[in-house]
Steps between C-alpha positions, in 0.01 A plus 500: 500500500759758356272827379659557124595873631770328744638325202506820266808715396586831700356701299149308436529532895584841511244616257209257702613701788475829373150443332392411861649773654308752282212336607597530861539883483177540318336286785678703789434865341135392461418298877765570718462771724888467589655478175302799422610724763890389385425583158365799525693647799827389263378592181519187319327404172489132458502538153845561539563173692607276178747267664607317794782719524239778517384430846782668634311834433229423767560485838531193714281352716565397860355294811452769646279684251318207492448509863392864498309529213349119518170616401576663173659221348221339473363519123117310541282548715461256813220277402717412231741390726491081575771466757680722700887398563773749797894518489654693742583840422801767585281711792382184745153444352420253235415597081223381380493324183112447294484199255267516151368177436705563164765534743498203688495308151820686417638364827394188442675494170800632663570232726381228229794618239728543809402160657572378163825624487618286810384189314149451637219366257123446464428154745783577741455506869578774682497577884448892587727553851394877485195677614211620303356737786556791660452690163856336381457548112811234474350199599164604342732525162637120574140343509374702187817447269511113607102532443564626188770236369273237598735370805369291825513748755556400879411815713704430843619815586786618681704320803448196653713237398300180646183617270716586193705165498118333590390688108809378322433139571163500425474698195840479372580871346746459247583890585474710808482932538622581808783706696832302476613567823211291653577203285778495744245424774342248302814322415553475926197413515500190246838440661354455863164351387696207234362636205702437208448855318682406182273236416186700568456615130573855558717601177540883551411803723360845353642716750405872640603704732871405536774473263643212354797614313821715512577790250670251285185252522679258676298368820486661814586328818145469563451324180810287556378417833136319374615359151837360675207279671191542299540399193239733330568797249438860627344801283494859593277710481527899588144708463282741710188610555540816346616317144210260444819311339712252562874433396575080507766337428486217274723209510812673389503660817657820373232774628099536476417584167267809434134444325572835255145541419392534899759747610776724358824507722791797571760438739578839610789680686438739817451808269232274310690456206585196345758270598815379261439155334582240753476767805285462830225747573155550621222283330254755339216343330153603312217280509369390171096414461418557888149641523458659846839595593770526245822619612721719295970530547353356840821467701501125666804588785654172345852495365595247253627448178343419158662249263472495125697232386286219333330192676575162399125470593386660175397866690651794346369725820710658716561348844499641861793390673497443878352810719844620633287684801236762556619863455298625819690175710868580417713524741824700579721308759819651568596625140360153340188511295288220580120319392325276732497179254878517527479452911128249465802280267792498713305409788359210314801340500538397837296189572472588875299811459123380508371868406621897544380804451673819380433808670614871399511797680630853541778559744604829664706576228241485279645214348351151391550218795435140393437252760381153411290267724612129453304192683773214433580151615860637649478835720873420541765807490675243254173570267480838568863547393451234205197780380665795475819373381305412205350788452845710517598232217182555291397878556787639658287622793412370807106553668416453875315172492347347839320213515125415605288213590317380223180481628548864573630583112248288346177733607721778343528363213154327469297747614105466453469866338771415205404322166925410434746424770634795638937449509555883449400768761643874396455706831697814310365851628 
């Protein structure tokens, strides 16, 4: 299930994009009480938006506009609106997201192209370890795109080992969605219950939330950690709420390809100008045949890089490399520059270390402090030592770290209020 457009040349891609952009504007001046305001209060004529590269004449679009303005992004009115979807926003209080019907059949269509990427195929079984309430559009996206591809669907949810590993043995799901770093738990789990996981049928893991892979797309230590024991192949994914798209990787493993006729991307610089070929930047996208709230140069707070080589897959889209961090959660530790999936990785290595949590803060200087909360099998000094001397090796800094019971950590990390897993806290005045 390849759409042709993913197969075309650059330029049928380019000029497929372009069309739909036109549209876009036309859509925006005439419904959107947002886009209006920025045209006019910037002067722009859209007829003078021809191109892609022609975007960089209107302004970008940020989280928190969205968060201020959240009402005037809306471009139907609200009885047209099926489902309602929040992500959090810059200022504390959630934004508000309205689904079309026509919408939630793009999303649907979305995830079945991106499913279809990792492999998966009408008749297949698949077990959803992810919520669908709470007004989480991601999970909602799962059931609709698997829906759509004419998958078995297993809705289980999130957590809970015993009732997950009680699914996979009855139903047999050939794939699973779920956040790798609970496989983890489920491979302890098996291990203490005498489940033999690699005969359980599972093949491979569509997985959010985390990532899987290094800048070079080799696997991260969290990977390395589950497919050194579970033998099952593990797909990427990177999307948000605010996209309505999804970048998957297929099995080349070398990025999540882009669906050019859903959204347009830029990869922008912190003047909002483009990036050099091959550079890292800020993930700026426009939404492409969204009916209630289409987003225009909306700025993501993602950095990554795009790659344009070709796929051995057959795709000649571009492909969004591993998120390198988020803009708003970088840190600056005594002169070093540093991203939380950098820290979430290293920690991963150590086998002892049953969870953490990374905390960040101002200090009187006005300086970021980093102080990571550990639960571990060894509270020795030895392991303390052992910690930050690989840290000093791998980052060239050193954090406080102290440890904490896990039973303690846990309800930090698993609180009731949270839809994801919360490993990050920023505490920064």
């Amino acid at each position: 299930m390849i759409p042709l457009i993913e197969k075309a040349s650059e330029k049928e891609i380019n000029q497929l994009q372009e069309m739909k952009l036109k549209e876009l504007l036309a859509y925006l001046k005439e419904f959107s009480p947002y886009y209006q305001s920025v045209f006019e209060k910037n002067k722009i004529d859209i007829s003078d938006i021809k191109s892609i590269d022609d975007l960089s004449k209107i302004p970008v679009t940020t989280k928190t506009d969205l968060q201020e303005n959240n009402d005037d992004f809306f471009c139907v009115p609200r009885h047209k609106i099926i489902d309602y979807a929040t992500t959090s926003g810059t200022l504390g209080n959630p934004v508000t997201f309205g689904l079309t019907d026509g919408d939630l059949d793009r999303l649907a269509y979305n995830e079945a192209i991106s499913f279809a990427c990792a492999g998966i195929q009408e008749g297949d079984v698949v077990q959803l370890m992810t919520t669908m309430d709470r007004r989480f559009m991601a999970g909602l996206a799962y059931f609709l795109g698997l829906k759509k591809l004419k998958a078995g669907i297993i809705r289980v949810g999130a957590g809970v080992p015993e009732l997950q590993w009680d699914s996979i043995l009855k139903y047999k799901p050939k794939y699973l969605v779920a956040v790798p770093s609970f496989l983890l738990k489920m491979i302890e789990y098996a291990e203490n219950h005498n489940i033999d996981f690699n005969a359980s049928g599972v093949k491979g893991v569509v997985c959010i939330g985390e990532s899987l892979r290094n800048q070079d797309f080799s696997p991260s230590i969290l990977a390395k950690k589950i497919t050194d024991k579970w033998n099952v192949q593990l797909f990427s994914t990177y999307a948000s709420t605010e996209m309505s798209t999804a970048f998957t990787e297929c099995s080349q493993f070398h990025g999540g390809h882009h669906h050019p006729e859903l959204i347009i991307t830029e990869v922008l610089d912190e003047n909002d100008n483009p990036v050099a070929p091959g550079e890292s930047g800020e993930l700026t996208i426009t939404t492409l045949g969204v009916e209630a709230m289409p987003l225009l140069r909306f700025k993501t707070g993602d950095i990554v890089k795009l790659h344009t080589d070709p796929c051995a897959c057959g795709r000649n889209t571009l492909r969004v490399g591993p998120v390198i961090g988020r803009k708003q959660h970088m840190i600056k530790y005594k002169g070093t520059t540093l991203y939380p999936p950098a820290m979430h990785d290293l920690l991963n290595y150590f086998e002892a270390i049953q969870a953490h949590v990374i905390e960040i803060s101002t200090n009187d200087l006005g300086t970021d402090e980093i102080l990571i909360k550990i639960a571990a099998r060894n509270n020795s000094e030895a392991f303390l030592s052992e910690i930050k001397d690989h840290f000093r090796a791998k980052l060239r800094v050193t954090p406080k770290i102290e440890f904490v019971p896990f039973e303690v950590l846990n309800k930090v990390i698993f609180t009731p209020m949270s839809r994801k897993p919360i490993t990050f806290i920023d505490k920064r005045i």
